[in-house]
Residue, then its C-alpha position, 0 to 999 in steps of 0.5 A: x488619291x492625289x499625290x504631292x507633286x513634289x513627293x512624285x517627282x522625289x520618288x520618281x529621282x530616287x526610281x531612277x537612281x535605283x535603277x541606274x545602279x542595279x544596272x551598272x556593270x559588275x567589275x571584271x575579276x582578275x584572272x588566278x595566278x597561274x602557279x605552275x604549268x603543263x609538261x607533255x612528253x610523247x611516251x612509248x606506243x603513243x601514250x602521253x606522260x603528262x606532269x607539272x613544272x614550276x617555272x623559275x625566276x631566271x630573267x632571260x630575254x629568250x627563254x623560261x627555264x622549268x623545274x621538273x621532277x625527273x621520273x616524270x619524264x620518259x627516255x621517248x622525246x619530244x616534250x612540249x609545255x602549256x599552260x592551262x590556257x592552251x599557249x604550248x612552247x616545244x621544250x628544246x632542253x632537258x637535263x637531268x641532275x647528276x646521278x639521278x635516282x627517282x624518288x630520291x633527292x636527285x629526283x629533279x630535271x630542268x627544262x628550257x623552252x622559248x619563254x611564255x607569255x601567261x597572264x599572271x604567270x608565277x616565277x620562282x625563286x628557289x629557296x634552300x632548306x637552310x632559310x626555312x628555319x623550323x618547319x612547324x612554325x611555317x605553312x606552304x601553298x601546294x595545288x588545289x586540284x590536277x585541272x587547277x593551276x594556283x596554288x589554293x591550298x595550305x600545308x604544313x609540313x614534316x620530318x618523318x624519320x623511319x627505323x631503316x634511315x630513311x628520311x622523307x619530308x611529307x605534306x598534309x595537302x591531298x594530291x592525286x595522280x599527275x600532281x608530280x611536280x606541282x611546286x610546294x612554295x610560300x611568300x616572303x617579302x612578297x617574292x614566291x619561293x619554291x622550296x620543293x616539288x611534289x614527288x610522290x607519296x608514302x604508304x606507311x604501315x606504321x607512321x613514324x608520327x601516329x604509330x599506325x598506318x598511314x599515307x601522305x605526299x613528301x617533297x624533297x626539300x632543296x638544301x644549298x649545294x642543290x640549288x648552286x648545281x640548278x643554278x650552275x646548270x641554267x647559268x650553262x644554257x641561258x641565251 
């Protein structure tokens, strides 16, 4: 069979061009945010205590500062940071809160090292209780997994008042072993706001929600006169 000279040389253009953009190179994706970091401290008999930090949004020309949950850090020093890349900085400054008690609203300790150059690395502003507003009406971001550094989850959080006085604000988001610290956080305006770290979790046999039992990760939320003391602490050790 002949073909038509001018229907071969169509076919062959539309081969070529068919080929040329089967062959055109896939865009490089971006890299994740990295939403929080590594802290590392040498405990007793060589044993290494590994958490998560939030790093702050400072604006010092010499250092980070990073927001820690206190019971993650143990009497034994040195401390270093790294991020998930493997870029590591010493910590040269740690200071707990006043009156620190694990678990309870003094649960928190900022750590100051030579600043970080991640990619894409997150800095938090903090953001008081009272800027909330309700918290059923707002969802949060928390990490997907212990290996993974953006925040990929979503989470709703509540108030669960127990019959002993006790208060916890709990998250619906699964956490697991070595996630104390990872930042609960939401946008707004895009600016990230860090309105607390996980501390731990609750194991509850009966559920101020569902009456039955039940066990969830709480954060301690950060009302007005924590966020002045963190900030008076930071202002105290800036460059």
């Amino acid at each position: 069979m002949i073909l038509n000279p001018r229907l071969s040389a169509a076919l062959l253009l539309l081969i070529g061009v068919s080929c040329q953009t089967t062959t055109d190179p896939k865009p490089t994706p971006e890299p994740a945010p990295t939403h929080m970091i590594r802290l590392i401290c040498e405990g007793l008999e060589g044993h290494h205590v590994q958490s998560r930090i939030a790093v702050l949004d400072i604006g010092d020309a010499l250092y980070d500062f990073g927001f820690a949950t206190g019971h993650a850090i143990p009497s034994a020093r040195p401390c270093v940071v790294k991020d998930f890349a493997g870029q590591e900085r010493p910590v040269n400054l740690i200071e707990l809160a006043d009156e620190y008690q694990s678990g309870s609203e003094t649960d928190w300790a900022i750590i100051r090292f030579d600043k970080l150059s991640t990619e894409r690395l997150v800095r938090y502003e903090l953001e008081p209780i009272e800027a909330l507003g309700s918290l059923s009406e707002q969802r949060f971001s928390f990490a997907q997994a212990r290996g993974l550094s953006e925040n990929a989850q979503t989470c709703k959080l509540s108030i669960l008042d127990f019959d002993n006085g006790r208060r916890h604000v709990t998250h619906d988001c699964r956490a697991i072993p070595g996630q104390s610290g990872s930042p609960v956080t939401r946008i707004v305006e895009g600016k990230h706001k860090l309105v607390g770290l996980h501390i731990g979790h609750l194991w509850m046999f009966e559920s101020p929600e569902t009456g039955r039992p039940d066990r969830k990760g709480y954060i301690n939320l950060l009302d007005s006169e924590t966020v002045a003391d963190i900030e008076a602490l930071i202002t105290k050790y800036r460059s």
